[in-house]
Structures are given as C-alpha cells and as structure tokens.
C-alpha positions as CSV (number, residue, x, y, z in Angstrom):
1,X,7.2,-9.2,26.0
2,X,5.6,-12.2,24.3
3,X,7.0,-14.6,21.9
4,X,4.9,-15.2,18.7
5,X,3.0,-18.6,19.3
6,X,2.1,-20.5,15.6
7,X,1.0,-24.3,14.9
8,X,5.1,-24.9,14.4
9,X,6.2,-24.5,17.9
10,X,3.0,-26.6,18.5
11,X,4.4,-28.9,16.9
12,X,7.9,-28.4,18.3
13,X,6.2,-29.3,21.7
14,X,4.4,-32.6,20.3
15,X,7.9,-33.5,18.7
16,X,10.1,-33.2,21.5
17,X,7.4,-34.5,23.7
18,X,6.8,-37.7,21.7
19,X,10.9,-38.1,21.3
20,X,10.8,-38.1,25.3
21,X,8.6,-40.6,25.6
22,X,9.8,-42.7,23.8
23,X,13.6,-42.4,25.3
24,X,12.3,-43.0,28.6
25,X,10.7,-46.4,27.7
26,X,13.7,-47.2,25.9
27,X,15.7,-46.5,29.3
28,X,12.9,-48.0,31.4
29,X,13.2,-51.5,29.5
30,X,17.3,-51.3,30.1
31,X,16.9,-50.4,33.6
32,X,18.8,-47.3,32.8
33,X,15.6,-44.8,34.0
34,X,17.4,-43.3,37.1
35,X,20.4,-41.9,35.3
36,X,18.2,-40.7,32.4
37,X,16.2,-38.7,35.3
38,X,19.4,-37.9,36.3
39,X,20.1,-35.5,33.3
40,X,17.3,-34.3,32.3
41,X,17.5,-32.3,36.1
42,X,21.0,-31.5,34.8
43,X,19.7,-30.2,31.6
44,X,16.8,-28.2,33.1
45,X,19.2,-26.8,35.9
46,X,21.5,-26.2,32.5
47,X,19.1,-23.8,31.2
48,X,17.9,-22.1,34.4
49,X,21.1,-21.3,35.0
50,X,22.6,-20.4,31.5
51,X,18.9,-19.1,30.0
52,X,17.0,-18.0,32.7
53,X,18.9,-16.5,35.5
54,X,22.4,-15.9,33.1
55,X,24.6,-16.6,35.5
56,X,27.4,-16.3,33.1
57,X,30.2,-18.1,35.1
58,X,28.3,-20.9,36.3
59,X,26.5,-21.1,33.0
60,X,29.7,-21.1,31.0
61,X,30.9,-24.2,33.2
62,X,27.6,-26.5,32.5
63,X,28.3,-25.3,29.4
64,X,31.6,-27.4,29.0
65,X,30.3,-30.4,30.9
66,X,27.2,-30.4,29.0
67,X,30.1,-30.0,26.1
68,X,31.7,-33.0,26.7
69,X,29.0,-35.3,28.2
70,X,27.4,-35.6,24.9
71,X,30.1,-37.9,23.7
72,X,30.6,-39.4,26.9
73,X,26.3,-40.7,26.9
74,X,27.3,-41.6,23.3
75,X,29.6,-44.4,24.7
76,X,27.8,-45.0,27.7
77,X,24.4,-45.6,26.2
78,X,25.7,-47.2,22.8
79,X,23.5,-50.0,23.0
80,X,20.1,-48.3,24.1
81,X,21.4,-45.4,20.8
82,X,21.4,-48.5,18.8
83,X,18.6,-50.8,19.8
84,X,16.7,-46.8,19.4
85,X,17.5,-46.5,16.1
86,X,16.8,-50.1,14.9
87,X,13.5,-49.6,16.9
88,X,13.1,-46.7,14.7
89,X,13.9,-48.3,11.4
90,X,12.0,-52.0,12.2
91,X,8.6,-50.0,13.1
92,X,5.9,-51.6,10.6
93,X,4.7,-48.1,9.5
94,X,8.4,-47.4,8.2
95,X,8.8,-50.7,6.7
96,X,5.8,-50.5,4.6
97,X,6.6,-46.7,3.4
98,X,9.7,-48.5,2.5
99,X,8.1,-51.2,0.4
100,X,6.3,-48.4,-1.4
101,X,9.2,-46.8,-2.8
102,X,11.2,-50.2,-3.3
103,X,8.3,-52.0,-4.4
104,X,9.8,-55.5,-3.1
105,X,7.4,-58.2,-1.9
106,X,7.2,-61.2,0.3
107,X,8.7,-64.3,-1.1
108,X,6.8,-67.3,-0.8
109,X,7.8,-69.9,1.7
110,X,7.4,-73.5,0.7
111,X,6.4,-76.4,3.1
112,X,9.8,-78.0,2.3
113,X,11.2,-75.1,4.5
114,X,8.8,-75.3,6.9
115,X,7.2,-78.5,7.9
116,X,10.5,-80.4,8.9
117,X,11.1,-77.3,11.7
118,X,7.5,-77.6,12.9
119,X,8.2,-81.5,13.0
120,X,11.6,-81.0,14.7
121,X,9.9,-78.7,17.0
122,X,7.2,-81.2,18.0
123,X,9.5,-84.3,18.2
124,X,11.7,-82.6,20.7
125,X,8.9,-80.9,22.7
126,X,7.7,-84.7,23.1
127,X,11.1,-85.8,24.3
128,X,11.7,-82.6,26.5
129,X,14.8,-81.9,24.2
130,X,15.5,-77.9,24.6
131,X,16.1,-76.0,21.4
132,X,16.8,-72.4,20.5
133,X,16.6,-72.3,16.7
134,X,16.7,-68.6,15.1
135,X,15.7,-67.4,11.7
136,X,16.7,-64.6,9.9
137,X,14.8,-62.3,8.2
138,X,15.6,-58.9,6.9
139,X,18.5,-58.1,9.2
140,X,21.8,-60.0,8.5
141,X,22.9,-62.0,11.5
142,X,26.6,-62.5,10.4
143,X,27.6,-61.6,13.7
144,X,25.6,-63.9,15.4
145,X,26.7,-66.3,13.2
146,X,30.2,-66.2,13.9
147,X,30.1,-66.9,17.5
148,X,28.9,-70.6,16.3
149,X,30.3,-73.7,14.6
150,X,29.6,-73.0,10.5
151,X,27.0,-75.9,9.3
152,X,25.7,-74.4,5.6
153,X,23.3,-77.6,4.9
154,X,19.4,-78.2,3.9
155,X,17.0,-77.5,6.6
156,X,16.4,-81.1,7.8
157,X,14.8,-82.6,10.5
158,X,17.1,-85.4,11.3
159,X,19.6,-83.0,11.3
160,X,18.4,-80.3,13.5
161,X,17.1,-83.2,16.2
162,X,20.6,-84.6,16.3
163,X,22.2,-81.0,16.7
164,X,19.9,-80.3,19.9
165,X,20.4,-84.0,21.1
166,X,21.5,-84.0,25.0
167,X,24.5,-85.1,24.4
168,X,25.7,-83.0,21.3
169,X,28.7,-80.4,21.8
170,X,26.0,-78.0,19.8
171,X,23.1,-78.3,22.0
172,X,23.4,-75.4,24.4
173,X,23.5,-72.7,21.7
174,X,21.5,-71.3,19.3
175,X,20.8,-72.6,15.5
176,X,20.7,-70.1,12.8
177,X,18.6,-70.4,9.6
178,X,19.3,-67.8,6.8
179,X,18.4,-68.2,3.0
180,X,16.5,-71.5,3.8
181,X,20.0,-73.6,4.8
182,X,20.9,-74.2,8.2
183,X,23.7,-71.3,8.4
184,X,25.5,-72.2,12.2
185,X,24.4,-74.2,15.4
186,X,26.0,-73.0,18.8
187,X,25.8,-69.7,18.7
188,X,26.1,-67.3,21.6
189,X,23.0,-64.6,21.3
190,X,22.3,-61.4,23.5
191,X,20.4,-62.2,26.6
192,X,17.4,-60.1,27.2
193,X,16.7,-57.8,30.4
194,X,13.4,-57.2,30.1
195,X,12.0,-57.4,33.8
196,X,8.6,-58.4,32.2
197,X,9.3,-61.9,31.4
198,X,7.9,-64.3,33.5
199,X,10.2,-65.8,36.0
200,X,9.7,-69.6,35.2
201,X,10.9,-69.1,31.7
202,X,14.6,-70.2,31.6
203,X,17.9,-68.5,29.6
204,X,16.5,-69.9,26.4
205,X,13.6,-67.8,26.6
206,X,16.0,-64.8,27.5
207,X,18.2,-65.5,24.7
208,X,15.7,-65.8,22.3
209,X,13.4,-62.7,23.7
210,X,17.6,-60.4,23.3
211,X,17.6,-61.5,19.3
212,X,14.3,-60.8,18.8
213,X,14.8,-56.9,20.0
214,X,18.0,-56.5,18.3
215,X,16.9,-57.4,15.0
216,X,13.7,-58.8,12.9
217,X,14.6,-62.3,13.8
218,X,12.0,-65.0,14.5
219,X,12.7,-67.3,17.5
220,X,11.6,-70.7,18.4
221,X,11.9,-71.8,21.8
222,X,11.5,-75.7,22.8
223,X,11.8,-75.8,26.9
224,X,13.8,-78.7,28.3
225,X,11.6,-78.5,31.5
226,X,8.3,-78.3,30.2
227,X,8.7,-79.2,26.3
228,X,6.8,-76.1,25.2
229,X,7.2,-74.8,22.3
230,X,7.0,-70.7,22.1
231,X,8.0,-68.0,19.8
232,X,10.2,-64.5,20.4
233,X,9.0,-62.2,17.9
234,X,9.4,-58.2,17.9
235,X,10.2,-58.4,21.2
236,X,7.1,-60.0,22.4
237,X,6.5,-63.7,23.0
238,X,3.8,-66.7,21.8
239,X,3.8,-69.2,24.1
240,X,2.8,-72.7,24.5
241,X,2.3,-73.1,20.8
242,X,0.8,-76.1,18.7
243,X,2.0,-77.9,15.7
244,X,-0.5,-75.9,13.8
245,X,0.1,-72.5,15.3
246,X,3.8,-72.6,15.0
247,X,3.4,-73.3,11.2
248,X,0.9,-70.4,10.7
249,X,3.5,-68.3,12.2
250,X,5.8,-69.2,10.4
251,X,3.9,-69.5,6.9
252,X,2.9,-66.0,7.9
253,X,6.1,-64.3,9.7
254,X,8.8,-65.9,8.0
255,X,10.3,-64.3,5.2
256,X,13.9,-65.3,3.6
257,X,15.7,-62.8,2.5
C-alpha cells in the first residue's frame, strides 16, 4: 500500500521544489506569473485526471494537449527559456567551478582603459549630456553590435564626449566597448521590464538595466535630467555614483575578454 520513502525522493522533492521557485521568479520578473499559474492547474488537473482518478478518455485527451503544448511554451516563452538558462550559466557559483577546471584568470585592466571613461563620464554628468556606454565582458555582444554604426577605435575621451554630444546622429543609442576599443555607438539594446525600477529613471536606465540581464555586460548610465552617473550590473543597479566609485567598479568589475 505504501511506496518505499529513501533520502532520493527527498531529494526529488527539494529538486523540483527549488526548480519551481525559481521559474516562478523568472515568470514573476516578466510579468508572465498568471499564465505560469495557469498551467501548473492544468498539469495538476493533468494528473488527477490521468493518475489519480484514470479516466482513460479524458486522460488520453490532456494527454495530447499536454503533447503538444510543450513545444508550443517553447516558442511562447523563448525569451524567459533563454534569459533561464543564461541565469543559470552566469550564476557566480558556476562561474568559479568553471575557472577551476579552466584555470583562466582575470586580466589586468590598465588606467589607460579606464580613466578616460571615468573622465568622459564626469565631464558629461557636469554638462547634463546623457550617455549609455556598455562594456563587454564574457558574453559576446555581436548582436548588439550590429544594430549600431561600426567605430573600432582607442577608448578616448574626446571621442566618446563628441559621440554623446546633443547634437550627434549617435547620441541616442548605446556605445559598445569590447577588447578595450570602442567596438559601435548607436546601438539599439533590449529594454528592461522589471516593475522594480524606480519610476523617475528614464529609458536609458531601462536599456541599460535589459543588457545587464541578458548577458555579463557592465552598464554606465549618465542621466540627461539629472547628470547622474549610475551603473546596471547583474541585473541590479549603483546609483548616483562618484568619479571614484565608478573607477573602483570598474578596476574591480571590468574584465576584457
């Protein structure tokens, strides 16, 4: 009458409860949490139906749907399967297990790299000039990349003032930094829609907060309203940053690949 009970199924239950969890505060950040409550009723009716009661005609008709809807939330939720499973392959834990079998280590970042973004940053914060400039880190942003104008210089200061200058064709999108050149200016990024984020930051903010949860990217934000500076980073943001703070972040964050 009784199923034998061992420290697996435990287990089992842990798993599938942890794999829950997390799906649902995947769906909760997309605002996708009513149709994800939406089939797990269909997947508990599912096996009351099929397991349960074995109602066998009923049961052989969820059956097909159940069948066929798998590929159909495959297409439907392609974006939340991916942003999962980079989730899943960014976490820190994973990255360091990584770095244990591949042995690879952080390359050093000079102040030639750094200091004229910090002083970009600053001068245009002064003159309430917005700027969206993204770096890349360990995840290629060729895509990204291509929805811009192609640049491939030295990180300059002159230069990346002049690109987010008011009257520039380039100022509205984003700047791209890969392999310590300035890769593309204008580019079109994802646009975040976290309901979280405070409702006085503008599309900047947005755009910069979507790039930093599809990918490892580091985001600096200069507001044309306020002339903040802030940083998108893992999904999170650092706002109303100093000269000083943005350069430890990015002495400590930014690592060229």
């Amino acid at each position: 009458m009784f199923f034998p009970f061992g420290i697996k199924d435990v287990i089992d239950i842990v798993l599938v409860a942890l794999m829950l969890y997390y799906i649902y505060r995947v769906m909760k950040e997309s605002r996708s949490l009513n149709i994800f409550i939406g089939i797990m009723l269909f997947v508990i009716l599912w096996l009351i139906v099929s397991q349960v009661l074995e109602m066998r005609l009923l049961g052989g008709i969820l059956d097909k749907l159940v069948s066929v809807g798998v590929i159909g939330l495959i297409v439907l939720f392609q974006e939340d399967i991916r942003h999962f499973l980079y989730s899943l392959g960014a976490h820190r834990k994973v990255k360091n297990i990584i770095k244990l079998f591949t042995r690879t280590s952080k390359e050093e970042v000079d102040k030639e790299t750094i200091m004229p973004i910090v002083m970009a940053c600053m001068s245009m914060s002064r003159g309430k000039v917005g700027a969206l400039i993204v770096i890349e880190r360990g995840v290629m942003l060729e895509d990204i990349v291509e929805t811009g104008d192609l640049i491939d210089a030295r990180i300059n200061q002159r230069l990346i003032e002049n690109i987010f200058f008011k009257n520039s064709p380039l100022h509205d999108g984003a700047m791209v930094i890969s392999k310590q050149r300035i890769k593309a200016a204008g580019c079109i990024l994802p646009v975040s829609h976290k309901q979280d984020i405070p409702k006085e930051l503008g599309l900047r903010h947005r755009a910069a907060m979507g790039i930093s949860q599809d990918s490892d990217a580091l985001a600096i934000i200069v507001s044309e309203e306020t002339g903040r500076i802030s940083v998108a980073m893992h999904g999170e943001f650092q706002l109303r940053l100093s000269a000083e703070q943005l350069e430890s972040i990015l002495t400590k964050e930014m690592v060229l690949s």
